[in-house]
C-alpha positions in Angstrom: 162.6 -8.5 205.3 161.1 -10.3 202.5 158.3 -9.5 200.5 155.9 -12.8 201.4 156.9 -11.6 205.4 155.8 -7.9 205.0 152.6 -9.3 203.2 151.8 -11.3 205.8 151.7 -8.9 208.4 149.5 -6.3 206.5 147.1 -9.0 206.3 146.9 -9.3 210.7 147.2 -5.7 211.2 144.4 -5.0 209.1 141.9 -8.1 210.7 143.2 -6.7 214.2 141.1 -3.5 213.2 138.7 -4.9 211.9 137.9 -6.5 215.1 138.0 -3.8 217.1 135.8 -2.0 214.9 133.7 -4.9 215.4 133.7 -4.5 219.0 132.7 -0.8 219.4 129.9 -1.6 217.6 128.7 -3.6 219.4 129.0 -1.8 222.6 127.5 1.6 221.4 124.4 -0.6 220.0 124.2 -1.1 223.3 123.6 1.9 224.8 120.4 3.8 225.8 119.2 6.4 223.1 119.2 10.0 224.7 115.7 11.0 226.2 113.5 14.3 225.5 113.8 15.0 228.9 116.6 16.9 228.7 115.9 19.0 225.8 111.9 20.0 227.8 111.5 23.8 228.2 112.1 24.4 231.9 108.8 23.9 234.3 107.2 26.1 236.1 106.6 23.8 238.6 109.1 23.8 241.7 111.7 21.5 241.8 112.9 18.9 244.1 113.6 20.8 247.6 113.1 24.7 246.0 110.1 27.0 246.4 107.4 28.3 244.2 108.8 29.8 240.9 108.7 33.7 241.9 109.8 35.0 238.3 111.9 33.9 235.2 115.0 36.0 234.0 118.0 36.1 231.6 121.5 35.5 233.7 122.7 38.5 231.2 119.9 40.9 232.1 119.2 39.7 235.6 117.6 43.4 237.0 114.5 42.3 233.9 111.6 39.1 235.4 109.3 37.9 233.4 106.5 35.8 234.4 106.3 32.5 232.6 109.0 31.1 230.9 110.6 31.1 227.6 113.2 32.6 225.4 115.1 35.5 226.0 114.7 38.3 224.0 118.1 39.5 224.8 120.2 36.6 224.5 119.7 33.2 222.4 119.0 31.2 225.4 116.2 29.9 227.8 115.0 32.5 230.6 116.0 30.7 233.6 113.1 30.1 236.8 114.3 32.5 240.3 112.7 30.2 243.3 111.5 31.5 246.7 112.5 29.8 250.0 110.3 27.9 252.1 109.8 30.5 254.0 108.0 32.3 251.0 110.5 35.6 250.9 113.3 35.6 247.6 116.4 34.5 248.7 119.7 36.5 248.3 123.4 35.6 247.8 124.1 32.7 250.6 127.8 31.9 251.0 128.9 30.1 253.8 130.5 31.9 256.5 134.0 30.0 256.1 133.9 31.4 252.6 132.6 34.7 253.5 135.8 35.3 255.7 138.1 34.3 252.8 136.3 36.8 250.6 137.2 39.2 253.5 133.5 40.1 254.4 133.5 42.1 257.2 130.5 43.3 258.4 128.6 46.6 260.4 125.9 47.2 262.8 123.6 50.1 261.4 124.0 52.2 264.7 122.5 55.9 265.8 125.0 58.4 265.9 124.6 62.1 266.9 124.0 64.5 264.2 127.4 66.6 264.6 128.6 68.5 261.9 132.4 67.8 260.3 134.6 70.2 257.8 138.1 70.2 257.2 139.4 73.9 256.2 142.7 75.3 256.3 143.7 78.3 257.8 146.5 80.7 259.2 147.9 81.6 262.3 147.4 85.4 263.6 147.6 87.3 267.0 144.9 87.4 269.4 143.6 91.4 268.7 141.8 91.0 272.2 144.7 90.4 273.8 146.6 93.8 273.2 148.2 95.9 275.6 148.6 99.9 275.0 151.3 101.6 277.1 150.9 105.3 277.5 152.7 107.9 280.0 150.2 109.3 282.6 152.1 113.0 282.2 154.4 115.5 280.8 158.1 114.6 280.6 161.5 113.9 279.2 162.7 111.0 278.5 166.1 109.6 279.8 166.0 105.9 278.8 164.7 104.1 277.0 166.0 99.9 277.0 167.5 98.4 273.8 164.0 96.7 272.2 162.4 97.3 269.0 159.3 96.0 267.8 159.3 92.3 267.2 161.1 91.5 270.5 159.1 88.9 273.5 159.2 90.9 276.2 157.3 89.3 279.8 155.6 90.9 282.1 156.8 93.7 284.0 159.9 94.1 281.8 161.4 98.0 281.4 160.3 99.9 278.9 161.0 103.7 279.0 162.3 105.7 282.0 161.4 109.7 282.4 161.4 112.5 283.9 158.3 114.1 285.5 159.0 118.0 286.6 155.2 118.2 288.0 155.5 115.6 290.4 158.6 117.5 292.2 156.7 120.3 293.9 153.5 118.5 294.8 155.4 115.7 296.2 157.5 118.6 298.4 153.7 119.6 299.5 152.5 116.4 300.0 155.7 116.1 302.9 155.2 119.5 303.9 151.3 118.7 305.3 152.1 115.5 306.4 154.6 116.8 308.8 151.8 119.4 310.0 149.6 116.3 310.6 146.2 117.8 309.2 144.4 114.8 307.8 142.0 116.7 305.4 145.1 118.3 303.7 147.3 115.1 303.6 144.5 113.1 301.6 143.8 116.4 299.4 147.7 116.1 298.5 147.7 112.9 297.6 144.7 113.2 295.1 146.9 115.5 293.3 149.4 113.5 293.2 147.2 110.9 291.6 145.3 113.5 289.2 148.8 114.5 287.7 149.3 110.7 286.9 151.6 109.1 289.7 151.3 106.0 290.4 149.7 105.0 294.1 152.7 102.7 295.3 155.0 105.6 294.4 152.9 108.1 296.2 153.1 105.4 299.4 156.9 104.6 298.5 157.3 108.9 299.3 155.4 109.0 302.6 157.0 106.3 303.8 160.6 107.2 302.6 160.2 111.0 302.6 162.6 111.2 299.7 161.1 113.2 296.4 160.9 110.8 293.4 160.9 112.7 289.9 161.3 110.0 288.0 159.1 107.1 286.6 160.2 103.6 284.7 157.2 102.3 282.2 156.9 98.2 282.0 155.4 95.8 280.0 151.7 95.2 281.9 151.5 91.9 280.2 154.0 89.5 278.3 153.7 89.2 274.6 155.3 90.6 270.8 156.0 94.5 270.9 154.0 95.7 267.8 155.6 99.2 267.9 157.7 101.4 270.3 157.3 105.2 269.6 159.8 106.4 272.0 163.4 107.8 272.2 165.8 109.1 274.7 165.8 112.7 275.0 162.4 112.9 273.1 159.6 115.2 275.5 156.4 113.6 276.0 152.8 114.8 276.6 150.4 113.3 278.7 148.5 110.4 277.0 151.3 109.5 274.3 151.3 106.3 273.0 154.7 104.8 273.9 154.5 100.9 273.0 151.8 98.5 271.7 152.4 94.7 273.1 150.5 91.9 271.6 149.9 88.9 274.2 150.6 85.5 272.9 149.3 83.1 275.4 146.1 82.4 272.9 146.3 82.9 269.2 143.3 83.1 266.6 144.2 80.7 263.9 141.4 81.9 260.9 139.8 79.5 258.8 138.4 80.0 255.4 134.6 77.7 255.6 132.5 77.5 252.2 128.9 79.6 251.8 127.2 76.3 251.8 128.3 75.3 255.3 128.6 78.8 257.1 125.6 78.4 258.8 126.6 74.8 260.2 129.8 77.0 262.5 128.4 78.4 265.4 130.4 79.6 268.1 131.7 77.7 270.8 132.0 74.8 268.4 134.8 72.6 269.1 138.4 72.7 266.4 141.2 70.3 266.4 144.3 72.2 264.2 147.7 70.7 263.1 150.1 72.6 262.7 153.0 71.7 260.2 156.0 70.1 262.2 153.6 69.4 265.4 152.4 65.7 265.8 150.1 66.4 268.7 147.0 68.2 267.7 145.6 71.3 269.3 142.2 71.9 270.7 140.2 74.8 270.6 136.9 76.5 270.3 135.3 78.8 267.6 135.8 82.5 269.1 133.6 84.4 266.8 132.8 84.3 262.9 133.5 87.2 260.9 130.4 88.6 259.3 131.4 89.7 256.3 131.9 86.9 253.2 134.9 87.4 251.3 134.0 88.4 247.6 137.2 86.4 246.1 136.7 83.0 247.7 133.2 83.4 248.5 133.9 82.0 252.1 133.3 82.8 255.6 136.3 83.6 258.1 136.2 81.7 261.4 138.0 82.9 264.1 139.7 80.1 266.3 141.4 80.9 270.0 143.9 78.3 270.8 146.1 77.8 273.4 149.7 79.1 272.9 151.4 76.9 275.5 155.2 77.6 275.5 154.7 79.6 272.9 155.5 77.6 270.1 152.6 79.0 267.9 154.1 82.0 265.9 151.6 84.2 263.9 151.8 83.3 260.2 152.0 79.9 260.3 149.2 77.6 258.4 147.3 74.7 260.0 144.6 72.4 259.0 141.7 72.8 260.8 138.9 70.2 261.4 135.4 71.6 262.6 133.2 69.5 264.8 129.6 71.2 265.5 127.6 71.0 268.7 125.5 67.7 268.1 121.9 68.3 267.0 120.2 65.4 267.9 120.8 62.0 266.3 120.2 59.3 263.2 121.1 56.2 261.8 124.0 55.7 259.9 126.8 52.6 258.0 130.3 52.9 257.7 130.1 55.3 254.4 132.8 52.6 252.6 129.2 49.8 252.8 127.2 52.2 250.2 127.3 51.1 247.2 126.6 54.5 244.8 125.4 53.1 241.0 124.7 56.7 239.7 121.1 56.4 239.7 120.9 55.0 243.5 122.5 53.8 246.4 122.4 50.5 247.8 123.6 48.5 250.9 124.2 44.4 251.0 121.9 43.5 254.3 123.3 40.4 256.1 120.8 38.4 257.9 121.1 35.3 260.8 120.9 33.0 257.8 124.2 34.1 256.2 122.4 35.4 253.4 122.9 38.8 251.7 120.0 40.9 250.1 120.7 44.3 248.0 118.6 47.3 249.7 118.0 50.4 248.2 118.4 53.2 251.0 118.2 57.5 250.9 121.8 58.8 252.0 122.1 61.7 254.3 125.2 63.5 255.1 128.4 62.3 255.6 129.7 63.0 259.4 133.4 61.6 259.5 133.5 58.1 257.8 130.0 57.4 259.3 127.0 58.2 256.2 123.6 59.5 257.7 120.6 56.6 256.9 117.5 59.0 256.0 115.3 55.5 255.3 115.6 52.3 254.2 117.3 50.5 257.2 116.5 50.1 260.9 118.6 50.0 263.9 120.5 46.9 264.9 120.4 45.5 261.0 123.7 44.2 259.7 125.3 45.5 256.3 128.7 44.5 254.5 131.0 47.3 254.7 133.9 45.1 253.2 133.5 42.5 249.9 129.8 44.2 249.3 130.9 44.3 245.9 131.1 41.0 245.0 128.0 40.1 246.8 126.1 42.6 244.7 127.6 41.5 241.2 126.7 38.2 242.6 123.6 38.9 243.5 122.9 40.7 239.9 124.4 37.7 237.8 121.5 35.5 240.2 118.3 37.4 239.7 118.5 38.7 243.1 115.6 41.4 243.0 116.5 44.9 245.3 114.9 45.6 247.9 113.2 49.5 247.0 112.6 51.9 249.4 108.6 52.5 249.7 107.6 55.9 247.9 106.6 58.3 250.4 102.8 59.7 250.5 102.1 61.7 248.4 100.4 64.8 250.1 97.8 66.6 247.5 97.2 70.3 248.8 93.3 70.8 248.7 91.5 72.5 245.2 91.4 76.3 246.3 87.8 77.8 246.8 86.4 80.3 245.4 84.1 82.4 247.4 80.9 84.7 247.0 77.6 85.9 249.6 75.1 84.5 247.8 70.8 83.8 248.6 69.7 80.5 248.6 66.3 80.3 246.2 66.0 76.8 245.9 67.3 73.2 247.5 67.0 69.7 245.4 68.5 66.6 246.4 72.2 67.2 245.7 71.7 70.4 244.2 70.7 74.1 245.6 70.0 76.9 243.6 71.9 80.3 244.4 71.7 84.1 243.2 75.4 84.8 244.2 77.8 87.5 243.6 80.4 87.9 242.3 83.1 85.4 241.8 86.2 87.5 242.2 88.7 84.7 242.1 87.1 83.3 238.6 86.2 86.6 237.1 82.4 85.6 237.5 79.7 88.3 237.8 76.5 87.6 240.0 74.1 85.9 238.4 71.5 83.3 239.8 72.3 79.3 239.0 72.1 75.9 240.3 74.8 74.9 241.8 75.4 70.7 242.1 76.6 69.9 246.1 80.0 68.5 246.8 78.0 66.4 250.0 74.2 66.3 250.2 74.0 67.4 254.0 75.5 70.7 252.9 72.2 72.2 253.0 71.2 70.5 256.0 69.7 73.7 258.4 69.0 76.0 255.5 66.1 77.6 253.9 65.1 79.0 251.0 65.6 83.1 251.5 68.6 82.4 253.8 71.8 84.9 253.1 74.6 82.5 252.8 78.7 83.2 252.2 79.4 79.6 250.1 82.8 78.3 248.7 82.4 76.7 245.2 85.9 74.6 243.3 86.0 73.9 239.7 85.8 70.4 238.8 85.6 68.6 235.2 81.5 68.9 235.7 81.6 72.7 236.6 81.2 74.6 239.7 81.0 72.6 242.8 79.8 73.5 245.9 82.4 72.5 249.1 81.4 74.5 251.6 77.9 76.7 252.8 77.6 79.2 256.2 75.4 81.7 257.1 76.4 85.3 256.2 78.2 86.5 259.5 80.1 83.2 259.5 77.3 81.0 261.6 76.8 77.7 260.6 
């Protein structure tokens, strides 16, 4: 390319800018200059379609209001107006309900549920000591046999135990034959008393009459099924009358003992309902409270609960561990939420109440105690209300980053106890409007000896019926002016 050619088109490139630049000019020339309308402080009139102006606040610090507008003091930045609805109430967080069920808000009716104690306590499996059997032989004897147990076997009931020998029996059961083949009544029932006193059995006694054979010997069973705790008996050994031959723990019920905190001992009573699970069982078992132990265990500071449970075929074995979960008699009732809608900041708790409208207001409540996964409502809700109990979170940052004010619980009354009066028999020696003079005794209460003053009245129709001269008992309180009186009856307590 030549020199002249690249000249040349310099030269057009450089008036094809200079056109353009031409051009914009122009056009920007053109436009409207911006307007001081939108740099204005924000009014505190209402705008287009909102309510009245119920507070200014900073977006950062939305929990401060101020109450005209300006500049924050916490941020560099213009405090921002909070409107009220037409209805005149602050709104809260409105999201529409197709939104609302992509956030996942789920929502809970604040219901009255009966006031029933809950615990969870773990415990151990032991033998019922009420159901105990202790076999001893009615008399003297010797023993012959004795069947192959030892203490830890299941024996049922009625099983063989022991088998001896009974030398007494022989010649009183030869007498008892003897008069019943004479046929006198009188001596017939006399021997068989013996019999019994000496420890046989009745159904033996009728097995001999009825057989006449002579039976010397006597097999001990099991009166009830159940673990044998001990068996103190061998064959050949000689036995006295009342020796303990076997103990036999029944295991149709167990006690399974449960360890409950100090603080909620007095929350178990008996006859209180249990569910246990016991490790390797899927079906829980039911049972009630039996008794609680009333001594408090100085290591663990608890209280031992004694559960009976049904041993059905036998598949509970003393020693093993279960969970236990108490459940009180109710005790009446109160409101309560699903404990997952409370909202816990530290220094309150606070619910997100849904309304018809779809909007969602922050409400400060006072918790109660917790009864399963419901939470006890002491005040600050009513019956039939609506809260979140799934998203509440984001509708309370939301409402927090809007200015959305929460709704306090009222403080309750404050309940002052009356000034205490101080008392004296006194003699009324003068009345004034709103005054009477008094020569009273002593104050015992203040340390005051008698003297005679005037007194000013707490209500002028104290004195209304008196007299000077009359004997009076009156009741004075200290005030910031002195001695006031309250109170004024005539010695004897007549008014």
């Amino acid at each position: 390319m030549s020199q002249a050619r690249k000249t040349l088109l310099i030269a057009a490139a450089g008036s094809a800018l200079l056109a353009l630049g031409a051009t914009g000019g122009w056009w920007w020339a053109r436009q409207p200059a911006p307007t001081a309308a939108n740099t204005e402080p924000v009014s505190s009139q209402p705008r287009q379609g909102e309510g009245k102006v119920l507070y200014w606040y900073d977006p950062m610090v939305p929990q401060q209001h101020f109450d005209k507008p300006g500049k924050s003091p916490f941020m560099d930045m213009a405090l921002l107006p909070k409107y009220a609805e037409a209805g005149g109430e602050a709104a809260g967080v409105k999201i529409d309900p197709a939104v609302a069920q992509n956030l996942g808000v789920r929502l809970a009716k604040v219901e009255r549920i009966p006031l029933s104690f809950q615990a969870q306590a773990s415990g151990i499996i032991g033998f019922n000591e009420r159901d105990v059997a202790v076999v001893q032989n009615r008399s003297a004897g010797f023993v012959e046999r004795v069947w192959p147990l030892a203490p830890g076997d299941v024996v049922r009931a009625g099983q063989p135990l022991v088998e001896y020998l009974v030398p007494e029996w022989a010649a009183a059961q030869y007498e008892l034959l003897a008069i019943r083949r004479s046929g006198d009544a009188g001596l017939l029932a006399a021997a068989r008393d013996r019999l019994r006193l000496l420890g046989m059995p009745t159904r033996m006694i009728d097995a001999v009459e009825k057989s006449g054979v002579v039976q010397s010997r006597y097999t001990v069973t099991a009166p009830i099924g159940g673990v044998i705790q001990s068996l103190d008996v061998r064959a050949g050994m000689t036995l006295t009358a009342g020796q303990t031959l076997a103990r036999i723990n029944g295991l149709s019920t167990v006690w399974l003992e449960a360890a409950v905190p100090q603080a909620l001992a007095d929350r178990v009573g008996t006859g209180d309902r249990v569910s246990a699970t016991v490790a390797g069982e899927a079906t829980p078992i039911e049972g009630r409270v039996a008794s609680i132990v009333p001594v408090l265990q100085d290591n663990s500071r608890t209280l031992r609960v004694r559960v009976e449970l049904p041993n059905r075929n036998g598949r509970l074995r003393p020693g093993m561990s279960a969970q236990v979960s108490l459940q009180s008699k109710p005790k009446g009732t109160a409101l309560a939420v699903p404990t997952e809608a409370v909202i816990r900041t530290g220094r309150r708790a606070l619910v997100m109440l849904a309304d018809a409208q779809g909007r969602y207001t922050p409400v400060e409540v006072s918790l109660g105690e917790e009864i399963g996964d419901q939470t006890v409502i002491a005040a600050g809700l009513d019956e039939g209300q609506q809260v979140v109990a799934s998203g509440q979170f984001l509708l309370d940052s939301e409402a927090s980053l809007g200015g959305i004010a929460v709704r306090h619980l009222e403080p309750a009354p404050s309940i002052h106890a009356s000034p205490p009066l101080h008392e004296a028999d006194a003699t009324i020696k003068g009345i004034a409007p709103g005054e009477v003079t008094l020569a009273h005794g002593p104050f015992k209460t203040l340390s005051m000896p008698g003297m005679t003053m005037t007194f000013p009245l707490g209500a002028p129709a104290l004195t209304t019926g008196f007299k000077v001269g009359d004997r009076v008992r009156v009741g004075v309180r200290q005030s910031e002016d002195g001695l006031v009186v309250e109170r004024i009856e005539r010695a004897g307590g007549g008014q």
